[in-house]
MIDOSE-1310 file (N, C-alpha, C; in nm, 2 decimals, decimal comma, always signed):
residues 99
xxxx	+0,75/+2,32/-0,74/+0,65/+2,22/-0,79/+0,72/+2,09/-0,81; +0,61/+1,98/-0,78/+0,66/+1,86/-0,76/+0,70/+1,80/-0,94; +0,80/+1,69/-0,95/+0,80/+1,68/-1,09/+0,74/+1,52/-1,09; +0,64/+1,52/-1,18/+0,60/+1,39/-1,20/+0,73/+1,26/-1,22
xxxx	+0,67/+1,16/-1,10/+0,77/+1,06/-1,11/+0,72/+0,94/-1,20; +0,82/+0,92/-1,29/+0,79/+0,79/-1,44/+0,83/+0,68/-1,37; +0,72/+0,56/-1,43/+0,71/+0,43/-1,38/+0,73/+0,35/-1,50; +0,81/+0,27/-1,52/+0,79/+0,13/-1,66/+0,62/+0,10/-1,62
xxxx	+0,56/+0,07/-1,55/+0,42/-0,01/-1,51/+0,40/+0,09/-1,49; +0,22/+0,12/-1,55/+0,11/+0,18/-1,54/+0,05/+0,13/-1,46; -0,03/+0,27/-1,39/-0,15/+0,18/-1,38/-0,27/+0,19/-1,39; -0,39/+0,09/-1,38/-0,50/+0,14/-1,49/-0,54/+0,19/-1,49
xxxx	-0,60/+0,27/-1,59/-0,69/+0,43/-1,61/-0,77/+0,43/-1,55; -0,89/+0,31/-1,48/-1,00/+0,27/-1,49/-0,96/+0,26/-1,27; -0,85/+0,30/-1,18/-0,85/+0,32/-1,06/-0,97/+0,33/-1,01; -1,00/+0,20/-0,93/-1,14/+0,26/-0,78/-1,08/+0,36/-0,71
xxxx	-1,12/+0,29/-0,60/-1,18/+0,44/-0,42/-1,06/+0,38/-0,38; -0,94/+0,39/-0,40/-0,84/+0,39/-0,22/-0,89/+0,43/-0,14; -0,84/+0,40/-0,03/-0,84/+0,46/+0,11/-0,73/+0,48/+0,18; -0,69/+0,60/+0,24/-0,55/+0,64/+0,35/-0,55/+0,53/+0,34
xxxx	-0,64/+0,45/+0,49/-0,54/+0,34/+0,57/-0,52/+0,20/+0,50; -0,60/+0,18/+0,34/-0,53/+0,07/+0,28/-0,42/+0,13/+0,21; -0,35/+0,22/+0,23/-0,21/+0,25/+0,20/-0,11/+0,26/+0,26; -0,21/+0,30/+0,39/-0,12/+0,30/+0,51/-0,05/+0,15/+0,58
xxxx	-0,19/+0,06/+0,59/-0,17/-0,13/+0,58/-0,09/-0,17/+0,48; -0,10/-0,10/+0,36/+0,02/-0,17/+0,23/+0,16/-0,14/+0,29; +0,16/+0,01/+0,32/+0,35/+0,01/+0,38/+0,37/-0,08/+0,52; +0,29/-0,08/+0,60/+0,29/-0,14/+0,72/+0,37/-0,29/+0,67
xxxx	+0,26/-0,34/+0,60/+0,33/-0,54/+0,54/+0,46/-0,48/+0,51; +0,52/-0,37/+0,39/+0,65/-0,38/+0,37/+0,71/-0,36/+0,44; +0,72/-0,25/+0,57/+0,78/-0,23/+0,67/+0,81/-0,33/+0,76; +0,72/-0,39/+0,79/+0,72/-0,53/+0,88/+0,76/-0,65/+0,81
xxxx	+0,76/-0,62/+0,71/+0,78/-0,77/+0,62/+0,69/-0,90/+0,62; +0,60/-0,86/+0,68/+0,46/-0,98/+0,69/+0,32/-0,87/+0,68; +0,22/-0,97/+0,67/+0,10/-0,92/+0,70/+0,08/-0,95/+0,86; +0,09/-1,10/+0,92/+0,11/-1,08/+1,08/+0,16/-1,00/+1,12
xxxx	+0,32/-0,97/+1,11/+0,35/-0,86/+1,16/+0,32/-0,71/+1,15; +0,26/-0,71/+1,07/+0,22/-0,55/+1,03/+0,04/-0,54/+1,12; -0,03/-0,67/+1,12/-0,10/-0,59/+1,16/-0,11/-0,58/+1,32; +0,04/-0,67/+1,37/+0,07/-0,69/+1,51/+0,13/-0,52/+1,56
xxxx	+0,22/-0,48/+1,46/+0,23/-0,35/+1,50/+0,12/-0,23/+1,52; +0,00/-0,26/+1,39/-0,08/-0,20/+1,38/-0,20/-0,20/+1,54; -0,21/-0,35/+1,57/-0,27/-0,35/+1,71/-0,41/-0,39/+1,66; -0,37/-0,45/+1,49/-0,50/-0,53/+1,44/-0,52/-0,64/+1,43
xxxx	-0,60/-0,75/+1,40/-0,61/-0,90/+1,34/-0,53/-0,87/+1,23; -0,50/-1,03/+1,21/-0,42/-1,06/+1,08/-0,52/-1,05/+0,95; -0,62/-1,10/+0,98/-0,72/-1,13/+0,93/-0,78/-0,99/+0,84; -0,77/-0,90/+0,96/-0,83/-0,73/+0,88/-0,71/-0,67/+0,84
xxxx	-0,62/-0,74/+0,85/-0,49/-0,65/+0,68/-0,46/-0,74/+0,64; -0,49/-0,83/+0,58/-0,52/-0,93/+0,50/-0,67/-0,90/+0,39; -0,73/-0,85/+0,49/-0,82/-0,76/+0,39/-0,88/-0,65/+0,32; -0,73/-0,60/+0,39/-0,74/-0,43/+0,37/-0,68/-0,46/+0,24
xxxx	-0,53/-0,54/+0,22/-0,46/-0,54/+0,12/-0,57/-0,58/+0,00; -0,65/-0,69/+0,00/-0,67/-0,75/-0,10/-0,79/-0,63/-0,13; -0,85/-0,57/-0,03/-0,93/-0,48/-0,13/-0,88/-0,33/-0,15; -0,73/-0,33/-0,12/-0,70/-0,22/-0,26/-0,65/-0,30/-0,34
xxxx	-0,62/-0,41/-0,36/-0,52/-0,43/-0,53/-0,69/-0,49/-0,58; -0,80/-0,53/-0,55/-0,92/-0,54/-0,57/-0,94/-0,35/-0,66; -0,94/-0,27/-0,58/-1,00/-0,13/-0,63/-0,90/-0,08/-0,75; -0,74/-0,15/-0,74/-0,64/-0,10/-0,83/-0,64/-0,24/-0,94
xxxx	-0,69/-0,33/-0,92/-0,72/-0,46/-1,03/-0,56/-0,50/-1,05; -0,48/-0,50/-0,99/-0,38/-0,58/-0,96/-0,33/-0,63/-0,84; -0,18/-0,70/-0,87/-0,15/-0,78/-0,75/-0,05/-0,66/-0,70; -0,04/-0,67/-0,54/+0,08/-0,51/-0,53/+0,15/-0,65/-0,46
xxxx	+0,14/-0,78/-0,43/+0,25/-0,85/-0,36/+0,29/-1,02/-0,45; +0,36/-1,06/-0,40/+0,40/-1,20/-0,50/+0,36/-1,27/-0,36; +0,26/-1,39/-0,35/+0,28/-1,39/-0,22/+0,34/-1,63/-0,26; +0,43/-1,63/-0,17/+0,48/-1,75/-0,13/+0,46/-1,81/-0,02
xxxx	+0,52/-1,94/+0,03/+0,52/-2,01/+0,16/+0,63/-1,95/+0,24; +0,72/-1,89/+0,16/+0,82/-1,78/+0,21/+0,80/-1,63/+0,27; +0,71/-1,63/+0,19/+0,65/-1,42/+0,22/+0,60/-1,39/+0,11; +0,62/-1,26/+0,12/+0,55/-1,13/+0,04/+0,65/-1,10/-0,01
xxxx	+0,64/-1,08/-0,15/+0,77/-0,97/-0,25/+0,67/-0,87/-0,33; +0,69/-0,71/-0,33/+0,62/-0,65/-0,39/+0,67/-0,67/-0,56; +0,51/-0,70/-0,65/+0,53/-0,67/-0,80/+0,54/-0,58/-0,82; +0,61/-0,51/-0,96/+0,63/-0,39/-1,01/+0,53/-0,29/-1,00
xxxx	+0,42/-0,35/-0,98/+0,29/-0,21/-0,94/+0,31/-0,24/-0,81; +0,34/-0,31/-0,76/+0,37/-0,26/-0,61/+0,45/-0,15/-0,54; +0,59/-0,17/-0,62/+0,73/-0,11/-0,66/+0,67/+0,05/-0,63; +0,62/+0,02/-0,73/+0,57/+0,17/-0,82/+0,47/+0,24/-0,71
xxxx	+0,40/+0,19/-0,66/+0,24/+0,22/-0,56/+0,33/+0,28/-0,40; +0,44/+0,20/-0,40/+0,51/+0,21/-0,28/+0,55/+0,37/-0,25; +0,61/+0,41/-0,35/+0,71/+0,55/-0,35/+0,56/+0,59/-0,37; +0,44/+0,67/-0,46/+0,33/+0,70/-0,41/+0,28/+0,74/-0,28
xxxx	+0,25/+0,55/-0,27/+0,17/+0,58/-0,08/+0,27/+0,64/+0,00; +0,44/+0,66/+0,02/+0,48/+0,69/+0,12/+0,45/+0,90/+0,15; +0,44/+0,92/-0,02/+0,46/+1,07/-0,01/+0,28/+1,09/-0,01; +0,17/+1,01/-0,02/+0,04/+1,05/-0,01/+0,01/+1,01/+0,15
xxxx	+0,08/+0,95/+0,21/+0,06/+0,91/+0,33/+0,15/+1,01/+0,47; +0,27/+1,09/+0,45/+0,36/+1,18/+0,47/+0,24/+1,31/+0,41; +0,21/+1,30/+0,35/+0,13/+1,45/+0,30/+0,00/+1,46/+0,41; -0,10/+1,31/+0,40/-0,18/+1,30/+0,51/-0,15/+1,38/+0,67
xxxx	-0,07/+1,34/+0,72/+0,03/+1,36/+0,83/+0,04/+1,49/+0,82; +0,11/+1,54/+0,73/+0,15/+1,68/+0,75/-0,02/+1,74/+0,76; -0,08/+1,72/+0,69/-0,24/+1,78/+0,67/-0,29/+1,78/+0,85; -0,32/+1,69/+0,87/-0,34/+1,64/+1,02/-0,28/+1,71/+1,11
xxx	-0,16/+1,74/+1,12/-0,05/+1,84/+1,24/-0,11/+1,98/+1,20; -0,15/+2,05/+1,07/-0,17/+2,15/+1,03/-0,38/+2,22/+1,11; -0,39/+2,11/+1,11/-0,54/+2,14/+1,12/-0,55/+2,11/+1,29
């Protein structure tokens, strides 16, 4: 059994609707280090992960990036959201091979 992992940052009780692929779009920017680039890998507009992100921190009522003229730095709910989406998005996957 898995052991619940502790965060300093909560987050709020009151969670909308995620969706896989705005979780999937969230690691994408970290992985790529941009939103361009992520949705260049993805094989999308910049434009539609740009708006995938803002409507999950929209459904989660926070910010998951610091955003600058420089880039993107994930905030501590981001931090936190990150390790999450990688094992609910790896669990997706495995679900998918199995079926």
């Amino acid at each position: 059994m898995m052991r619940p992992l502790t965060y300093e940052h909560k987050f709020p009780s009151s969670v909308g609707s995620m969706e896989l692929g705005q979780l999937k779009h969230f690691l994408a920017v970290i992985d790529a280090g941009s939103v361009g680039d992520a949705a260049r890998d993805l094989g999308m507009s910049q434009g539609a992960m740009s708006n995938s992100i803002r409507a999950l921190e929209k459904s989660l009522n926070t910010s998951l990036f610091e955003r600058s003229p420089r880039g993107m730095r994930l905030t501590p709910t981001g931090k936190a959201l990150e390790v999450r989406a990688r094992i609910i998005a790896a669990e997706a996957d495995v679900a998918a091979d199995e079926i």
